[in-house]
C-alpha positions in Angstrom: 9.3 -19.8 -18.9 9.2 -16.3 -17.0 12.8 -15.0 -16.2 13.3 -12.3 -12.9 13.1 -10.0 -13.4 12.9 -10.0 -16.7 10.8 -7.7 -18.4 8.7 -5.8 -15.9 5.5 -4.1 -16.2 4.1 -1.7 -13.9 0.1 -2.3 -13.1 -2.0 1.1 -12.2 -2.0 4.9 -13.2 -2.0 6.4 -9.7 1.0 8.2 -7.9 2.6 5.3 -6.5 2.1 3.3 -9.7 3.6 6.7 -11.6 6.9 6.8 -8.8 7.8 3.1 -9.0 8.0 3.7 -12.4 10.3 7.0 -12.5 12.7 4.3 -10.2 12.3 1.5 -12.5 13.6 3.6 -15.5 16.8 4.6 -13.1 18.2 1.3 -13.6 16.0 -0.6 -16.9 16.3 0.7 -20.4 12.5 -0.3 -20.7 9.6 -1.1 -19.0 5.8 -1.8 -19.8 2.9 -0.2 -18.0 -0.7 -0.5 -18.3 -3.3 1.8 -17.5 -6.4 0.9 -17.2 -8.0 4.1 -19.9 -6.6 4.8 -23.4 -7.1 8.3 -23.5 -5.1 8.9 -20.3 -1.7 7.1 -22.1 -2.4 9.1 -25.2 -2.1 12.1 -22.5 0.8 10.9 -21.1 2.4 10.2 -24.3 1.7 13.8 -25.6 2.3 15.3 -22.3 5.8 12.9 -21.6 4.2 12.7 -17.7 1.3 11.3 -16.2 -1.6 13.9 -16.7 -2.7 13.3 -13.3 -0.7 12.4 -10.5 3.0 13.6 -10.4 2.4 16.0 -13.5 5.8 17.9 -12.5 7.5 14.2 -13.1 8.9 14.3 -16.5 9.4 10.7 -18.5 11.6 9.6 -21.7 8.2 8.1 -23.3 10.4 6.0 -25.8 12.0 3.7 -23.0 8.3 2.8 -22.4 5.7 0.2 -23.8 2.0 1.6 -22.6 -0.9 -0.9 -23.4 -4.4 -0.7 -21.6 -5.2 -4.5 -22.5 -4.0 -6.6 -19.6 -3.7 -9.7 -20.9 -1.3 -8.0 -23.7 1.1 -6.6 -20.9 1.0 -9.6 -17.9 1.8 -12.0 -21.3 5.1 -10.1 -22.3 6.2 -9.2 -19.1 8.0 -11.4 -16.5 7.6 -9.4 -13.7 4.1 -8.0 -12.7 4.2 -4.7 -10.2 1.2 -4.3 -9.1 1.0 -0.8 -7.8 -3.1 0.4 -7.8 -5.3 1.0 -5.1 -6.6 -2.3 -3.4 -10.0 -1.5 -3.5 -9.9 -1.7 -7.7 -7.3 -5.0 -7.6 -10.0 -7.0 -8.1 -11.8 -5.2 -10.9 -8.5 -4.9 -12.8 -7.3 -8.9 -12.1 -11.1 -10.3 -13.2 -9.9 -9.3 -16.8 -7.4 -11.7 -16.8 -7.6 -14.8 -19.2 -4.0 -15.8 -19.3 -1.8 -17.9 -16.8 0.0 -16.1 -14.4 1.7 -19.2 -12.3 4.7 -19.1 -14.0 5.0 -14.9 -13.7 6.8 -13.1 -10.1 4.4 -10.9 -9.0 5.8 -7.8 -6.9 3.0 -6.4 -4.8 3.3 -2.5 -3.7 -0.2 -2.4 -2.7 -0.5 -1.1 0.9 -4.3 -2.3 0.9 -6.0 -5.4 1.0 -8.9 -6.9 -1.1 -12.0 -5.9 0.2 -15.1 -8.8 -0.1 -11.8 -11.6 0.3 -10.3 -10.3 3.3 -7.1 -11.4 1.7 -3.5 -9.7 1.5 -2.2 -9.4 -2.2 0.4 -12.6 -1.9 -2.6 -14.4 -0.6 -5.4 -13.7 -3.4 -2.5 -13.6 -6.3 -1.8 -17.4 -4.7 -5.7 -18.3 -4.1 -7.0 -16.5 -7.6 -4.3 -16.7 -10.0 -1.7 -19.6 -8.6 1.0 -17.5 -8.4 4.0 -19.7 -6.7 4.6 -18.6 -3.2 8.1 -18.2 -3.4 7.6 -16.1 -7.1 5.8 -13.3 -4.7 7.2 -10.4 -3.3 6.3 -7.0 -1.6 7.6 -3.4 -2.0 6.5 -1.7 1.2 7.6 1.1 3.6 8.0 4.9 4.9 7.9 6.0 1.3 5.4 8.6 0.2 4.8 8.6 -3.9 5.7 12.7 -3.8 8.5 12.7 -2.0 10.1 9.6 -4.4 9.2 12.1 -7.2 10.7 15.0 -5.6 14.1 13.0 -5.2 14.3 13.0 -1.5 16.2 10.3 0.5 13.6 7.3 0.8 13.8 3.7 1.9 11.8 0.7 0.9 11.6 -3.2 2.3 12.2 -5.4 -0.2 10.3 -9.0 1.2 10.3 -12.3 -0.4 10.7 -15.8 0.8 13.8 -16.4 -1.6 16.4 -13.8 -0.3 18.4 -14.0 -3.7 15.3 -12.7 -5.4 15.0 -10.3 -2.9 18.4 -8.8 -3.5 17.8 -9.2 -7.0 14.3 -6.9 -7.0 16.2 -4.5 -4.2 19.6 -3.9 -7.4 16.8 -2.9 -9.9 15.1 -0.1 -7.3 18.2 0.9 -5.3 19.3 4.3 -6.0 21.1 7.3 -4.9 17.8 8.8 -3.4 15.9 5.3 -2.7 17.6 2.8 -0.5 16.2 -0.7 0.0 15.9 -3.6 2.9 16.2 -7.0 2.3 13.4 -9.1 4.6 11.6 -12.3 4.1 8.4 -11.3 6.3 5.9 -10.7 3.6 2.6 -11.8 5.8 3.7 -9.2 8.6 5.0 -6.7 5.9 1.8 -6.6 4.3 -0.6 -6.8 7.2 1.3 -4.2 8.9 0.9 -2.1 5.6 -2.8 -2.6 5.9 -3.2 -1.6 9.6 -1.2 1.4 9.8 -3.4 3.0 7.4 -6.3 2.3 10.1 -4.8 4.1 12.7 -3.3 6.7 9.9 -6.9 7.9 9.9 -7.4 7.6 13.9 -4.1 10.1 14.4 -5.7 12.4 11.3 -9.5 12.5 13.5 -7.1 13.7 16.6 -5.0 16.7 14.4 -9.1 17.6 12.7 -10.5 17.9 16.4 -6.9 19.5 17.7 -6.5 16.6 20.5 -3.1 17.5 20.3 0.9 15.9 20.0 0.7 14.5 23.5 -2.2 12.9 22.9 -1.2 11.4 19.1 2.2 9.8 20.9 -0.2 8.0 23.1 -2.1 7.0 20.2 1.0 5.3 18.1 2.5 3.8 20.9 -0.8 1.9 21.2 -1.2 1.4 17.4 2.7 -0.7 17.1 1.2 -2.5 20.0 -1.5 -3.7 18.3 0.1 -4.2 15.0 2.4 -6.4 16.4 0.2 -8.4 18.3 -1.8 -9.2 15.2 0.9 -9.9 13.1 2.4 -12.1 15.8 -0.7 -13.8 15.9 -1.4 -14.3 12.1 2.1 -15.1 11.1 4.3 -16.2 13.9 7.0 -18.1 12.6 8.4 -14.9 11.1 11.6 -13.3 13.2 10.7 -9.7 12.8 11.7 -5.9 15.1 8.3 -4.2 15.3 10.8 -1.2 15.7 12.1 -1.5 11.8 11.2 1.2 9.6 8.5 -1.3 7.2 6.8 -1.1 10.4 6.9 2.0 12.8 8.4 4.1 10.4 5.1 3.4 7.8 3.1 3.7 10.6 5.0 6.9 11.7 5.1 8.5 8.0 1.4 7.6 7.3 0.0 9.1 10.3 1.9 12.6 10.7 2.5 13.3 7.2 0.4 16.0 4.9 0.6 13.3 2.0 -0.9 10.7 3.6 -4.7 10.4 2.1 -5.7 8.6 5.1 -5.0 11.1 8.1 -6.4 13.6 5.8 -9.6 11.7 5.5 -9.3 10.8 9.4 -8.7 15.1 9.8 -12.2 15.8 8.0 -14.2 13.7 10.5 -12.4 15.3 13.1 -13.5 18.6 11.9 -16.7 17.4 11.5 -17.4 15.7 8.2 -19.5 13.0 8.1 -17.5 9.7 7.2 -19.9 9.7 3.9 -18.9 13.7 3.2 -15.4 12.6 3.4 -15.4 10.2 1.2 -17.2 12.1 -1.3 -14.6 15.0 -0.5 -11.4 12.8 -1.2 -9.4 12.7 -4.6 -7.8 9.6 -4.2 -8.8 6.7 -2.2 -8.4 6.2 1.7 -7.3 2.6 1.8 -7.6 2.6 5.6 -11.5 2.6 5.8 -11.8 -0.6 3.7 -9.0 -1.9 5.5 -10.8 -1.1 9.0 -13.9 -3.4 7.6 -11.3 -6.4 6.5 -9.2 -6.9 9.6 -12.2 -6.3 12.0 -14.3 -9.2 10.5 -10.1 -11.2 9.9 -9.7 -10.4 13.6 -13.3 -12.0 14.5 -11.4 -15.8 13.7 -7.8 -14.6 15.7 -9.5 -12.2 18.6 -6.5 -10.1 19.1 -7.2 -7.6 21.8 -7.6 -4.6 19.0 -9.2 -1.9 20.9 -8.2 1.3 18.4 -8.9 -0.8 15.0 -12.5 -1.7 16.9 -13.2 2.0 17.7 -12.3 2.9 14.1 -14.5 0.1 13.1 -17.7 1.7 15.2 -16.3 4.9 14.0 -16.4 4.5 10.0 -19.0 1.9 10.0 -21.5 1.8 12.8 -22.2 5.8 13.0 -20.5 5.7 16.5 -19.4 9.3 17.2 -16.0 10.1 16.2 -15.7 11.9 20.3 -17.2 9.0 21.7 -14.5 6.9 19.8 -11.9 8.6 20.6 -12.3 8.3 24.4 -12.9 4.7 24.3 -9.6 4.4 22.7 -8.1 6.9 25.7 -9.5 4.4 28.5 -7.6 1.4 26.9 -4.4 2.9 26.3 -1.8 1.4 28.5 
């Protein structure tokens, strides 16, 4: 019988896998994390840091259990954080042999799974049986670097049962990393997922130099439309569009230098094709898979979308990135 948190494993080797750690270890003596490639944790054990992302963040190896063998670390642990990029959460889950209904599962992945058109809590309920009210989400204005560089940061803490909640919040909460408590996890999550969408609109503006005045225009219209479809897809949920797992992700995402999406959105805008950028980018743009999933979600709840649709012609239908862009201009209000 899984206790929470219990022992908790962290799931993925990128950045934000590699900063939830470093706050983990702020407040557990221990924690297990699996990486998907042996030869990476033998690197970070020699190194003492991840030998890819965060390399400046140093780690006390010994307060660590590494494993690549997923089935090993989601049987130990009572906690699961998943933390990798959405479009691989299926190819790492599909390994999975053991039962994972009794486990809590914390998602901090800002994506959702392509081919299901599902958020995490969903597919983790669908796939795996996960208990509803054993789910939780980690999301917010939080960039990995800035986490690893020790500046001021806050994260929403959702869940259904607001005990857990506070609970999760004790074991992240920190004098540089202050949490939220909400029990929204459908808007959280679909929120998370759409403001990476229009992360790469506002990064095609700054690439073509459309300019501030324009960009305001642009977010203003991008919270409308977020919370319309998160009204419509879960609207028994009390939320304030205005709170910071909301705007301020939106905000963050699209203005910041960090933010792989509005740096993928910025090389179309200078003239990359959407193919060349992809090929060009390091780490993975969660908002163009993320375009694809709510426009064909959106094609059951028709919520008047116009900048995700323009994105959607944009990234997927060769529709020029210009022509985009004023269609988006005519429908602002």
């Amino acid at each position: 019988m899984a206790i929470f948190p219990g022992r908790i494993a962290v799931m993925g080797g990128g950045s934000w896998a590699t900063a939830l750690a470093k706050i983990l270890l702020s407040d557990n003596k221990k924690i297990m994390w699996y990486m998907r490639r042996q030869d990476r944790i033998d690197d970070f054990i020699k190194l003492k840091h991840n030998p890819v992302y965060l390399s400046d963040v140093a780690f006390d190896i010994s307060r660590i259990e590494f494993s690549c063998d997923i089935n090993y670390v989601c049987e130990q642990a009572d906690t699961i954080l998943l933390a990798m990029p959405s479009p691989y959460i299926k190819e790492h889950l599909k390994k999975i042999n053991i039962d994972l209904s009794d486990k809590y599962i914390v998602s901090a992945v800002k994506g959702i799974v392509p081919d299901e058109n599902l958020i995490v809590t969903e597919y983790m309920q669908q796939m795996y049986n996960v208990k509803p009210e054993n789910m939780l989400v980690v999301s917010g204005p939080c960039h990995a670097e800035e986490v690893a560089l020790e500046r001021l940061s806050y994260l929403t803490v959702g869940c259904e049962n607001k005990k857990f909640a506070k609970i999760f919040s004790e074991h992240i909460s920190g004098k540089d990393l202050k949490t939220i408590l909400s029990t929204d996890l459908t808007g959280i999550e679909y929120s998370a997922v759409l403001k990476n969408v229009y992360a790469i609109a506002s990064g095609i503006i700054h690439g073509m130099k459309g300019g501030d005045n324009f960009l305001a225009m642009l977010l203003s219209n991008a919270i409308l439309e977020i919370e319309r479809f998160v009204n419509t897809v879960a609207p028994h949920q009390a939320r304030n569009i205005c709170d910071s797992v909301y705007l301020g992700d939106l905000l963050v995402t699209s203005y910041s230098r960090f933010s792989r999406n509005h740096n993928f959105g910025a090389m179309i805008g200078r003239g990359y094709s959407v193919k060349a950028a992809m090929m060009e980018m390091e780490m993975v743009a969660e908002g163009y898979y993320a375009t694809k999933c709510i426009h064909e979600i959106n094609e059951k709840y028709n919520v008047r979308m116009p900048i995700l649709d323009e994105m959607f012609n944009i990234l997927y239908c060769g529709k020029k990135f210009t022509a985009g862009i004023n269609s988006m201009a005519d429908s602002f209000c």
